[in-house]
C-alpha positions as CSV (number, residue, x, y, z in Angstrom):
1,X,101.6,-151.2,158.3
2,X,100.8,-147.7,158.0
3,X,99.2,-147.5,161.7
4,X,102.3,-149.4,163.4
5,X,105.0,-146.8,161.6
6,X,102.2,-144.4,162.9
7,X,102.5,-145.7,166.2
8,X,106.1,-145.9,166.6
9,X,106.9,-142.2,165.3
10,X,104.5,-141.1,167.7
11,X,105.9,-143.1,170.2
12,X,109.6,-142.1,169.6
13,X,108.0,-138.1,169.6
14,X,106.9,-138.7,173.1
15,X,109.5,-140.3,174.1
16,X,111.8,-137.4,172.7
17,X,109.9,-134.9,174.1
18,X,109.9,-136.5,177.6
19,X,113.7,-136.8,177.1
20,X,113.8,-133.3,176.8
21,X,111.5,-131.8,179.7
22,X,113.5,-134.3,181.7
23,X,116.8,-132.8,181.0
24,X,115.6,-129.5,181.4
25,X,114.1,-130.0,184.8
26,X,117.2,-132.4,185.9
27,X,119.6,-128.9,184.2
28,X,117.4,-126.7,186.4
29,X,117.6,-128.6,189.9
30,X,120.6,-130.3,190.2
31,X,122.2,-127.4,191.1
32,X,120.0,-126.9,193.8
33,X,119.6,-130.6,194.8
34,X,123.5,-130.5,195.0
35,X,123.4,-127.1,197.2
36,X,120.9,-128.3,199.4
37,X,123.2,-131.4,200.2
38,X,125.9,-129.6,200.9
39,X,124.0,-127.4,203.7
40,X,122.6,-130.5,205.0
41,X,126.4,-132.1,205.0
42,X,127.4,-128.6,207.0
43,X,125.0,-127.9,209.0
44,X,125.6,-132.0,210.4
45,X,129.5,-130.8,210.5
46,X,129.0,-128.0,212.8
47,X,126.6,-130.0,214.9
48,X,129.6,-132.1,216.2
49,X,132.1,-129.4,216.4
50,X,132.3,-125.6,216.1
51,X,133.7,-124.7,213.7
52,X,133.7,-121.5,210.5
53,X,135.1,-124.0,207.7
54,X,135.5,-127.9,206.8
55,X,138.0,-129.1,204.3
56,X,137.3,-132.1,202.9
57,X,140.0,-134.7,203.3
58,X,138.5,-138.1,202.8
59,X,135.4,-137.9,200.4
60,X,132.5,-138.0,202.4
61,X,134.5,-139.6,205.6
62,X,136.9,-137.1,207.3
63,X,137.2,-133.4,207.2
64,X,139.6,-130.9,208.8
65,X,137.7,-128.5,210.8
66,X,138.9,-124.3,210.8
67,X,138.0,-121.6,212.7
68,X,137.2,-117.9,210.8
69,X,140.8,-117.6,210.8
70,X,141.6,-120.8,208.9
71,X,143.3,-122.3,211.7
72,X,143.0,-126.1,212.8
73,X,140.7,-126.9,215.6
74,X,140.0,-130.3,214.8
75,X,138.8,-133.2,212.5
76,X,135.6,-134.6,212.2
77,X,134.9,-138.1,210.2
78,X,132.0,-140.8,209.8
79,X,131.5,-144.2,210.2
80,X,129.9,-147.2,210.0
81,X,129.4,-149.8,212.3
82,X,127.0,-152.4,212.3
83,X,124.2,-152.3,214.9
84,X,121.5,-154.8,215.5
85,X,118.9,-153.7,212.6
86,X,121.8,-152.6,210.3
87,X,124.7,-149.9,209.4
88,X,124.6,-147.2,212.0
89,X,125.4,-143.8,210.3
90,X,128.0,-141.7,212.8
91,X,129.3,-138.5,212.3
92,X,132.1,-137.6,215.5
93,X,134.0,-134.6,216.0
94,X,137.8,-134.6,217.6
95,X,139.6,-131.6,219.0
96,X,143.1,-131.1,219.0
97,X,143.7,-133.0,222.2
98,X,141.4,-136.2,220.7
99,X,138.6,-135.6,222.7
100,X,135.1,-136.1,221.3
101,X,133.3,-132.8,220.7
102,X,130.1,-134.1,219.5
103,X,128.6,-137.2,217.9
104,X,125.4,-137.1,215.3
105,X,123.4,-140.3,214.9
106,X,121.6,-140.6,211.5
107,X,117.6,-140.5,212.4
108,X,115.4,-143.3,211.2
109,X,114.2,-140.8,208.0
110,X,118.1,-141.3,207.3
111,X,118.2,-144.9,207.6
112,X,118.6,-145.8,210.7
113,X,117.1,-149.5,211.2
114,X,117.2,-149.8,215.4
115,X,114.2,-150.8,217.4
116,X,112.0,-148.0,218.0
117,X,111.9,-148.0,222.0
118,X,115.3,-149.9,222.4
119,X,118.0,-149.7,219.5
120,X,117.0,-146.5,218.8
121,X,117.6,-144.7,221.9
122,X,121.0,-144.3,220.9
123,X,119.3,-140.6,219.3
124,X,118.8,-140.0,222.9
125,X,121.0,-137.2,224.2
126,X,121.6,-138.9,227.6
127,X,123.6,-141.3,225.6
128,X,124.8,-139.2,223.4
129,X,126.3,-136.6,225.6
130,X,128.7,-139.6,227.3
131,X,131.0,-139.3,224.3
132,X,131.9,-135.6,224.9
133,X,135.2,-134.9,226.6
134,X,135.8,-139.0,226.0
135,X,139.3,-139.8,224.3
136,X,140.4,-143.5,223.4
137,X,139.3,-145.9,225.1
138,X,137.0,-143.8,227.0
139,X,134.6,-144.0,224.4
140,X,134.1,-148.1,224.8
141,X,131.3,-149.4,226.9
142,X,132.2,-149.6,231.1
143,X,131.5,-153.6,230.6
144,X,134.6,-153.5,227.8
145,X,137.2,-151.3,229.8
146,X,135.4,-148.1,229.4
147,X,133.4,-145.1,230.1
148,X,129.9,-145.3,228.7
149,X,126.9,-146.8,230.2
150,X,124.9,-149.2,227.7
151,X,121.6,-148.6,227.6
152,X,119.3,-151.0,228.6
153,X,118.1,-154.2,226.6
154,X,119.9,-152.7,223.4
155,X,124.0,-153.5,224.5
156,X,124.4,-154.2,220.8
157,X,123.4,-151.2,219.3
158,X,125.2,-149.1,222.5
159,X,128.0,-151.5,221.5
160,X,128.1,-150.9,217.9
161,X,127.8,-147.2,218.2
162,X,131.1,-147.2,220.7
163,X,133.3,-149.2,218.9
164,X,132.6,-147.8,215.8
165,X,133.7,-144.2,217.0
166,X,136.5,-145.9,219.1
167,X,137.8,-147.3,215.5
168,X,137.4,-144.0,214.2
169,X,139.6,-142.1,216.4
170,X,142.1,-145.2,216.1
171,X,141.9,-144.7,212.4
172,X,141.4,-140.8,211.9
173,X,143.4,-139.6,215.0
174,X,146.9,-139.9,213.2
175,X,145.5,-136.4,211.1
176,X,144.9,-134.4,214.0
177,X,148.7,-134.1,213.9
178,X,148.6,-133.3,210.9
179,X,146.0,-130.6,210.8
180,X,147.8,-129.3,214.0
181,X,148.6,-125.5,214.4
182,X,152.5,-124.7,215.1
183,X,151.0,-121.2,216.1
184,X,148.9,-123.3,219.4
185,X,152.6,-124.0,221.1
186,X,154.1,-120.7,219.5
187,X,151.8,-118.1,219.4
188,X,154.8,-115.1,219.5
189,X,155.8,-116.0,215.5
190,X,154.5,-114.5,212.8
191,X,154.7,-117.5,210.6
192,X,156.2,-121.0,210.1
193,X,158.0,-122.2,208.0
194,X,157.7,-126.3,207.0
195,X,160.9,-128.2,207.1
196,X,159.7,-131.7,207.6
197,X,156.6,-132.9,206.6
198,X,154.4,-133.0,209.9
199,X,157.2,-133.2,211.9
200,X,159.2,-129.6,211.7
201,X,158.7,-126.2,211.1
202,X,160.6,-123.1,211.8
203,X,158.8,-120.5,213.8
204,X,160.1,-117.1,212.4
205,X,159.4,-113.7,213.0
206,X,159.8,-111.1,209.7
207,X,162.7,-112.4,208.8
208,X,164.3,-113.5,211.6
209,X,163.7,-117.5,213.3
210,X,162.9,-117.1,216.7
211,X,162.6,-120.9,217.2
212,X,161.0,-124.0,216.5
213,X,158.1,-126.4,216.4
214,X,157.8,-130.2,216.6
215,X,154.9,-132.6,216.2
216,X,155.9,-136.3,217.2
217,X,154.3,-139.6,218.6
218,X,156.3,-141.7,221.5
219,X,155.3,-144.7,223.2
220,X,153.1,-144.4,226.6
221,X,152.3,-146.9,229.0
222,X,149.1,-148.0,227.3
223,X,148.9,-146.6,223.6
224,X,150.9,-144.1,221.9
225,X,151.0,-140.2,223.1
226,X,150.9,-137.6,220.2
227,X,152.4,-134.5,221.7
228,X,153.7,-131.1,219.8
229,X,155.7,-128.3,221.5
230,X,157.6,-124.8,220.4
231,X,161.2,-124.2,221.5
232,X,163.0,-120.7,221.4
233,X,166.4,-120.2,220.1
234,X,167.4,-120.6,224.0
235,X,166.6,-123.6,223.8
236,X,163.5,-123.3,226.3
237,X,159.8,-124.6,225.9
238,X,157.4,-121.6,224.7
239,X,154.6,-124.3,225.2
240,X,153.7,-127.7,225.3
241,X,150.6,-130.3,224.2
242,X,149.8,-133.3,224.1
243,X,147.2,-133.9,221.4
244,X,146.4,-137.8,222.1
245,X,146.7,-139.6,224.9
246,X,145.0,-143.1,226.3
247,X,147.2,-144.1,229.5
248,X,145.4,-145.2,232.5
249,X,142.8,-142.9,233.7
250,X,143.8,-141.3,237.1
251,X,147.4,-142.5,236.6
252,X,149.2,-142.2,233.3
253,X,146.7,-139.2,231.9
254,X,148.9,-137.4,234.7
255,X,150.8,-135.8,231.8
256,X,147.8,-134.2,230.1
257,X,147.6,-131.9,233.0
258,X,148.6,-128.4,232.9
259,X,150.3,-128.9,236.6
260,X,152.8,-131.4,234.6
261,X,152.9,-129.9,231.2
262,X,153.4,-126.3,232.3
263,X,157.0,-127.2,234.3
264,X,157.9,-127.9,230.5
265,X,158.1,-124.2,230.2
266,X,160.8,-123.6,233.1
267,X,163.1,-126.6,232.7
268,X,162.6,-130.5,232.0
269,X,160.6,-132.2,234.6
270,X,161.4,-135.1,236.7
271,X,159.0,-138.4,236.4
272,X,156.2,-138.3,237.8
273,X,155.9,-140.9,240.9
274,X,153.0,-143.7,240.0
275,X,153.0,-142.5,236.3
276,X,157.0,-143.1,235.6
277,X,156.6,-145.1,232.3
278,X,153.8,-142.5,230.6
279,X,155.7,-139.6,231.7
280,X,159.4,-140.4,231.1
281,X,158.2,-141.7,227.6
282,X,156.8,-138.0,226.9
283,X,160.2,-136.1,228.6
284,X,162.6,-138.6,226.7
285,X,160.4,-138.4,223.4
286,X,161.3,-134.3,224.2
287,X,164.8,-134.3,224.6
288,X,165.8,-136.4,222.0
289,X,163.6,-133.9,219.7
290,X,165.1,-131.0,221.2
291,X,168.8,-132.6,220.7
292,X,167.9,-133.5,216.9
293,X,166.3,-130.7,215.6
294,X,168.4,-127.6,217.7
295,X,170.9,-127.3,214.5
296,X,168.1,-125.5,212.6
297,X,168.6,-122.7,215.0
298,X,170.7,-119.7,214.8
């Protein structure tokens, strides 16, 4: 009886002891472990977009990216889809306009489960570097109304890996408006001032308003068009941009292009011929902002 209350203090010592040195060292290296991660999560941030800051918006999932100023320049988000040997870890950057900056694919010492020599090639930059510039549906396979060659023998992981970030922009784009910049379409203020929550601000200089800023969404041709622009108290466009896009390529993306955007500045353009229903959708969506909001000015 002796030798088993023996054995069982000595056990509960060890035990206790153990307990201890493990919280220490656990005390001593979290910290680290935790610091560590958080370059690791950066450094994959920055990969995809350039960028000075990221502020977390969706745990883990989407982050507004700043330059040193603390200015908007984009978002960047992960996802998830499911390739041929399992979850394909993604990590995409958008710019203000919704193109794709950059795309990280998780490594196989980060879980990812392809077929070495097939699946896998989606690591490859050749495939990787089709993404950049791509908005929408550009991002989609050629074979599925798209822009990006599969590669060969592995359609399903090139697949996977295209509508997963196509589902991402469709689900993440929406907060490029939001982390829009009034100061991109009015850089002459000195500050804005928020009236309506992602819609409005005032663009004042010292004390005085010198004009306006709007951030909307209209309906194109082919998908919605985000667009922001700055008015004056004359009631002119300091600036115009459309910040998402995905009308027919060679057609409708018409009014992305400086030669149709910058007439915005002199007067309200006419339609343009071929792309009538993407571009009057875009100068109506204007007017009627520039009708609804002009009380706010002096």
């Amino acid at each position: 009886m002796t030798g088993t209350r023996f054995m069982v203090i000595t056990l509960f010592c060890v035990a206790l002891v153990c307990s201890v040195i493990l919280s220490f060292v656990y005390s001593y290296t979290a910290p680290r472990i935790e610091e560590t991660r958080g370059q690791l999560m950066l450094s994959g941030l920055q990969e995809v977009i350039k960028a000075a800051e990221f502020k977390e918006v969706i745990p883990e999932t989407l982050w507004q990216a700043l330059d040193t100023s603390g200015k908007a320049v984009g978002v960047v988000f992960r996802v998830f889809p499911q390739g041929y040997g399992g979850l394909i870890p993604i990590t995409v950057g958008l710019d203000l306009e919704g193109a794709v900056t950059g795309i990280r694919i998780a490594s196989a010492a980060e879980g990812l489960n392809e077929t070495p020599g097939l699946g896998a090639k989606i690591l490859e930059d050749d495939f990787r570097g089709q993404f950049i510039g791509k908005t929408g549906k550009g991002v989609l396979l050629t074979k599925d109304g798209g822009e990006i060659d599969a590669i060969t023998a592995a359609t399903i992981s090139s697949r996977a890996v295209c509508n997963g970030i196509g589902q991402g922009i469709d689900r993440f784009r929406e907060y490029l408006c939001e982390s829009f910049d009034p100061a991109c379409v009015f850089p002459d203020a000195s500050g804005f001032i928020k009236i309506i929550k992602d819609t409005l601000w005032l663009a004042v200089a010292g004390n005085d308003t010198i004009g306006f800023v709007v951030c909307g969404s209209t309906r194109g041709y082919a998908d919605r068009i985000d667009y922001a622009f700055g008015v004056t108290i004359k009631s002119r466009i300091k600036d115009i941009k459309v910040v998402f896009a995905n009308e027919t390529p060679g057609i409708g993306d018409v009014i992305q292009s400086e030669a149709f955007l910058g007439k915005f500045k002199t007067k309200i353009p006419d339609a343009v011929s071929g792309a009538t229903i993407s571009s009057q959708a875009l100068i109506k969506a204007v007017k009627d902002d520039i009708a609804r909001f002009k009380e706010y000015l002096p």
